[in-house]
N, C-alpha and C positions, 0 to 999 in steps of 0.2 A: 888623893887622885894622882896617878903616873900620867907622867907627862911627858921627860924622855931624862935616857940617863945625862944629857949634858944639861938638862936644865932652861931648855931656850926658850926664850919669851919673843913673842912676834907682834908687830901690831897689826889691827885688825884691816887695814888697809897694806897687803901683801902683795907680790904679785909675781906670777911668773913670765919670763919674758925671751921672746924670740926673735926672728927675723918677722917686721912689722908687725910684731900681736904682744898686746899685753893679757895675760889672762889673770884674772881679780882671780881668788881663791875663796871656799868656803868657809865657817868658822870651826876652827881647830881647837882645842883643847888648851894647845900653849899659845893662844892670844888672849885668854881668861883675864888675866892679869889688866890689859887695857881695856876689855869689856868689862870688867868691874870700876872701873874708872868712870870710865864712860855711862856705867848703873849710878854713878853719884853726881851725874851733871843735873842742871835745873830742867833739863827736858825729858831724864827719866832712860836718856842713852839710846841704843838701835830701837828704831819703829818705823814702819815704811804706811804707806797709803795709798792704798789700791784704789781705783773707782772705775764700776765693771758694765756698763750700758747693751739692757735688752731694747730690742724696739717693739712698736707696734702695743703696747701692753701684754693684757694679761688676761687667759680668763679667770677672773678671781675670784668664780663662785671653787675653782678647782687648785687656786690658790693659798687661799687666806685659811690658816691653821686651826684648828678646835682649840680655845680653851686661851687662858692667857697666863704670863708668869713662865716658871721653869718648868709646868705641869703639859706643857702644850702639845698637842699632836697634829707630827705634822700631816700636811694636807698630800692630796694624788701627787700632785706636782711639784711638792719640794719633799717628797719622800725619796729619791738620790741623795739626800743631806746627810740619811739616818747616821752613816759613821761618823760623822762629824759635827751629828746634831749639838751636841755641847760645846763647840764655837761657833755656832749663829744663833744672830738673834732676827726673827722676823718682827719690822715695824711695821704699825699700823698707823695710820690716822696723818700720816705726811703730804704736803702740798707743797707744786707747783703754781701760783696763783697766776705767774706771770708768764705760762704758757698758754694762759685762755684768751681769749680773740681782745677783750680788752678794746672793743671797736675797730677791729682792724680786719672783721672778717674771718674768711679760711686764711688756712695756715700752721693746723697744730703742729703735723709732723718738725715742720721748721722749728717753730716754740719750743717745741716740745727737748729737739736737740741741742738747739741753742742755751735753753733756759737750764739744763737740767745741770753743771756746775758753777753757772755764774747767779741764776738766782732773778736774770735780770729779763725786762720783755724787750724783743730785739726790734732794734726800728724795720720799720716793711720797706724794701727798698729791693730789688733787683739788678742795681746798679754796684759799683764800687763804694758808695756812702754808707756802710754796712755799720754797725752800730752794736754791740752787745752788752758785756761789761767782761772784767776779769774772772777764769772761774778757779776753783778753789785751790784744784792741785798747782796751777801757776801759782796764786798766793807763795804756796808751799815751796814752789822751786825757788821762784826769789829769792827768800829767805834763808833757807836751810839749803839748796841743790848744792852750795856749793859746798858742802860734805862729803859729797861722792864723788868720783869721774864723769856721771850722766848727772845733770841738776834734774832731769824729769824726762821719759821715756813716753810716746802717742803709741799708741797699737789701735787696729782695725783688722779686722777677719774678710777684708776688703781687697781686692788687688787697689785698685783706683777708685778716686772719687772726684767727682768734678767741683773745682773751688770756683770758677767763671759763671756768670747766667744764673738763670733763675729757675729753679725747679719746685718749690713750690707754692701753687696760687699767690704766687708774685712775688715770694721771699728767694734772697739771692741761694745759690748753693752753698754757699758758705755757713749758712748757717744750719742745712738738713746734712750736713756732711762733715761736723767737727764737735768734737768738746771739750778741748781745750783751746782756751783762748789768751793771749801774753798780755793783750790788754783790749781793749773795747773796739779795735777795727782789725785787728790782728789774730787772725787761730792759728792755732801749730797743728797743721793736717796731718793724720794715723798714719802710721808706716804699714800696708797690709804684706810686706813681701817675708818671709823667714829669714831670704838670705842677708839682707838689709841690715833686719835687725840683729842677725847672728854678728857682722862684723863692726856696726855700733858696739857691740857690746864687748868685745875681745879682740877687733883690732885697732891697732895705735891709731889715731887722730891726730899728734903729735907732728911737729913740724921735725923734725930728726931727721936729715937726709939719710944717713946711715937705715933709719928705721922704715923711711918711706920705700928705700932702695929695697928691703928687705921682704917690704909687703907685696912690692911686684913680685920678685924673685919668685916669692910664695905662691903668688896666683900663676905665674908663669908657668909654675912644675905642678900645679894644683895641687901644694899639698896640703895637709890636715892640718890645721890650727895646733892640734894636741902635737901631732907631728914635730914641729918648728919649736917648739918648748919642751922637746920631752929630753933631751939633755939639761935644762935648768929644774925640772921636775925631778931626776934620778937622784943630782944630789943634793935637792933641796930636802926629798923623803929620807935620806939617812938620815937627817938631825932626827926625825920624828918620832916620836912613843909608837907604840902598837894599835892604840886607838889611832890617831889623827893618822896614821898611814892607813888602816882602811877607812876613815872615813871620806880622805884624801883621794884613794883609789874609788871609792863610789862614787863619789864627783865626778873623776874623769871620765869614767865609766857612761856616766847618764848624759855626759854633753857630746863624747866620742856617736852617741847611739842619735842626738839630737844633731850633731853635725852630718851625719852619715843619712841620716833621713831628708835631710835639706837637699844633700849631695843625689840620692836616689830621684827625689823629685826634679833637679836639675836635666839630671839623664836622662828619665820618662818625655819631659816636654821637648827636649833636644829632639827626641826619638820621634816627637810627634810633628814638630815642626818641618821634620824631611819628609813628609807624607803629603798626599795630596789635601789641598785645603778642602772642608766641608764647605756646604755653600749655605754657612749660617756664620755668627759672628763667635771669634770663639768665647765661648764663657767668661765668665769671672773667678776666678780664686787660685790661691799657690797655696799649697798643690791641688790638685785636679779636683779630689773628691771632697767638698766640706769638713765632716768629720775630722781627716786628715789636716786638712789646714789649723783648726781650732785648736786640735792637739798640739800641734808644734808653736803654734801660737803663745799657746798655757805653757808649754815647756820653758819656753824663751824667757816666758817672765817669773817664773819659778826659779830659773838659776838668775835672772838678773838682781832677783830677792836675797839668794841665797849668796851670792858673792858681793851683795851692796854697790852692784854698782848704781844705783840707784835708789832711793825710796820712795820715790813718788813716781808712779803710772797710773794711766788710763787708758781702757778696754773698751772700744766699739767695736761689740763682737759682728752686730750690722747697723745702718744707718738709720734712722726713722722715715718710715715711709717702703723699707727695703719687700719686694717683692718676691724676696727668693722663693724656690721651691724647696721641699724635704723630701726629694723621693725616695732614700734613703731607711726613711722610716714610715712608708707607706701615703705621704700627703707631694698630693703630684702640683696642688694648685699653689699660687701666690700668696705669701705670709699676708703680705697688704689687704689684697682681695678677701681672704678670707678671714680677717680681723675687722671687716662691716657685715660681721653677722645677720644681722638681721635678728637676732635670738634663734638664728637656725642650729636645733640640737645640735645635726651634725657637721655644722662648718663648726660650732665652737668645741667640739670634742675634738676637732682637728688643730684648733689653737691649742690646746692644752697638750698636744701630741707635741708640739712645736717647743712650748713653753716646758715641759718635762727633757726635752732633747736638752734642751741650754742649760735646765739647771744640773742635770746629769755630767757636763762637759765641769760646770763651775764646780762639782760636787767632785770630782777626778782633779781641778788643779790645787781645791780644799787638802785637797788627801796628798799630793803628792809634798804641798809646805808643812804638813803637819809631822811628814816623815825625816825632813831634815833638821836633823839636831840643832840646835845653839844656845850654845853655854849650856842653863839649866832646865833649857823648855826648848820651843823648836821656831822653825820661822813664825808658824803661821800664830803664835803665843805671841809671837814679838812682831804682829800685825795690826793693819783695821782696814778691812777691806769692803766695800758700799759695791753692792749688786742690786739691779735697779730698773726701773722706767719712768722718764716723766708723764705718761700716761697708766690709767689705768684698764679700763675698759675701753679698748679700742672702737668698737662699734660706737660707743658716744663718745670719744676723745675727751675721756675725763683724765681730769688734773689731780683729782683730790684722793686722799686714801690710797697713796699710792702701793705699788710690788715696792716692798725695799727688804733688802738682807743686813746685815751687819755682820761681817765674821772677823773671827779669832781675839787673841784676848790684850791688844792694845799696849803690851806690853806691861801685864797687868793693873792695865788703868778700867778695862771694860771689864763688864758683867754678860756674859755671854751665853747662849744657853736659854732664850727668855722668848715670850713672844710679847711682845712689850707695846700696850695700845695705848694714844698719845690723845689729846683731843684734837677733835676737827679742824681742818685746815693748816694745823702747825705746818708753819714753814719747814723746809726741806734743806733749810741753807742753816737754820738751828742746828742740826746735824752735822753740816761740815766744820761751823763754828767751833763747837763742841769738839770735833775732831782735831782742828788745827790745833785747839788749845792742848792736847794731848801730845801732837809732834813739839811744840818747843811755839808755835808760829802765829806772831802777834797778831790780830786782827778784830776790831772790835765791831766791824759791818761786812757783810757781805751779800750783795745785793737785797733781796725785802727780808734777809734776820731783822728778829726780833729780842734772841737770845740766846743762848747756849741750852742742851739739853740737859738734864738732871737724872732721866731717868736709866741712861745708858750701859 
């Protein structure tokens, strides 16, 4: 394998650096050397852990797969998978137990989002006295975050959400509007804005006067992140082989076109804010149109995968309970509204319209890790990523049998490719169990486990 002619070895925590931006790098060829290293630690080396939150359920007669094992075919609405089918695996037979009323009434949507990483039933309270437990990918950050520059990254396809008051049947917002939690009164609320998360991720946080000075500077003259590093970039690329300079150049390439798209949307809303106000309230989402949003959403955590600056996130792509429209794609009415079907054909062929949009989106950020190299396989080989609901049937706010995915291949710890039916009621935190033990990350309970998965 050519690597360059002087031979240089890099570690896999690189970076290039400007006036206030640090920008992490992709994996390169000549950091092979410390990624094999890192192949013989007791955790098996890079793997990251996604966990990606649909609401509202599913309709699962338009869900759930023909057939079981590697033989399976997929169903209407995870047929978006097909290029990628051979890194998911659809589970069946998974439960939330501690998302049901449990005596305490209405309430799923709350349960439902509260329950679905910690596992745990959240106390009913509308008050500050909020109660949950810790959910998984905290576990995870604790432990391992501090590996990367981020210990763990919230995303939401949300501009805002309300942490204050009570919104549903008498559970606080805290709990229909987070899932991650640092410990049992505490969530770390989704970041929904792009530009947010763009400078989380590449610019210095870093107390450096010099570097703080550097990040005004930069916003002052608005320039381009790539911009302000492309002198440490020119001759950091001489050292490089022929490979790791283009694959060097497609990096820059795909965040330049991800900076640039955040940058357009700034401009549009700028452009919209000098106009006269409508006399409605304005929308929710950055940028304007959905679609848009989600995209650059998946972009963001694509490269946050692919430059390590983290391994552990979590995607609420909407809230439980969330109302949106898809006009979009011909459904003008409310997700919410139109997930108490009634068994009306046509409101649940309109769920399925919905539920096909989403896995189409997750099926596009599939595709976009599977195309970035590292080492011997590519991101999304050197993944485990949980797409999901803690409901299943929205019309009855069922818990049981829930939508769940599993993708990519664990860093060769998973079996991927399967549609894999479990028995009734198994715990849903089995599965994260199972998973932590795969990242490195000790834990022998995690809200109502009962054990690790075998069949995975």
């Amino acid at each position: 394998m050519h690597i360059t002619n002087r031979s240089i070895y890099l570690p896999r925590r690189t970076f290039l650096r400007g006036l206030g931006v640090t920008l992490a790098l992709p994996f390169l060829e000549c950091m092979l050397p410390s990624v094999m290293k890192a192949a013989a630690a007791p955790n098996g080396g890079l793997r990251r852990l996604v966990f990606m939150y649909l609401p509202n359920g599913m309709d699962m007669g338009s869900w759930t797969p023909k057939g079981v094992g590697d033989r399976f075919e997929l169903s209407s609405t995870l047929a978006p998978l097909a290029p990628v089918q051979k890194q998911v695996s659809v589970l069946s037979g998974l439960a939330h137990v501690q998302a049901r009323a449990l005596g305490d009434g209405a309430g799923d949507h709350a349960r439902a989002n509260s329950c679905f990483l910690t596992g745990v039933h959240p106390r009913k309270t509308a008050g500050a006295d909020i109660a949950v437990g810790v959910s998984a990918d905290q576990v995870a950050a604790m432990q391992i975050g501090k590996n990367t520059r981020l210990p763990s990254i919230e995303m939401s396809c949300e501009k805002s959400l309300r942490q204050a008051g009570a919104c549903d049947s008498g559970y606080a917002c805290a709990y229909q509007n987070n899932l991650s939690w640092r410990n049992e009164n505490q969530p770390m609320p989704p970041i929904g804005d792009p530009r947010l998360i763009f400078e989380r991720l590449f610019s210095t946080e870093d107390q450096d006067p010099d570097l703080i000075a550097g990040r005004a500077l930069r916003e002052s003259c608005r320039s381009s992140i790539l911009d302000v590093v492309a002198e440490d970039a020119k001759a950091f690329q001489k050292n490089l082989g022929t490979t790791d300079r283009h694959k060097l150049d497609e990096y820059l390439t795909g965040l330049r076109e991800t900076e640039v798209a955040i940058q357009q949307q700034a401009r549009f809303q700028a452009q919209q804010a000098s106009k006269p106000k409508p006399a409605m309230e304005k929308p929710e989402g950055i940028p304007t149109e959905f679609p848009d949003h989600v995209k650059i959403m998946y972009d963001l955590m694509a490269l946050a995968m692919q430059t390590d600056s983290t391994r552990i996130m979590t995607m609420m792509v909407q809230h439980e309970g969330s109302n949106r429209p898809y006009p979009f794609i011909g459904v003008n009415e409310g997700h919410h509204d139109l997930s108490h079907h009634g068994n009306n054909p046509e409101k649940m062929g309109k769920i399925a319209q919905i539920n096909k949009f989403h896995i189409e989106q997750v099926a596009y950020f599939l595709g976009k890790l599977q195309g970035m190299k590292e080492g011997y396989g590519t991101v999304l080989d050197n993944s485990m990523i949980v797409v999901g609901s803690a409901i299943a049937d929205g019309n009855a706010h069922q818990h049981h049998d829930l939508p769940v995915l599993l993708c990519g291949g664990g860093g060769g710890t998973l079996k991927p490719g399967r549609h894999v039916q479990f028995e009734k009621e198994t715990p849903m935190t089995n599965l994260y169990l199972s998973l932590l033990d795969r990242m490195g990350v000790k834990a022998d309970k995690l809200g109502d486990s009962t054990g690790k998965l075998e069949k995975i």
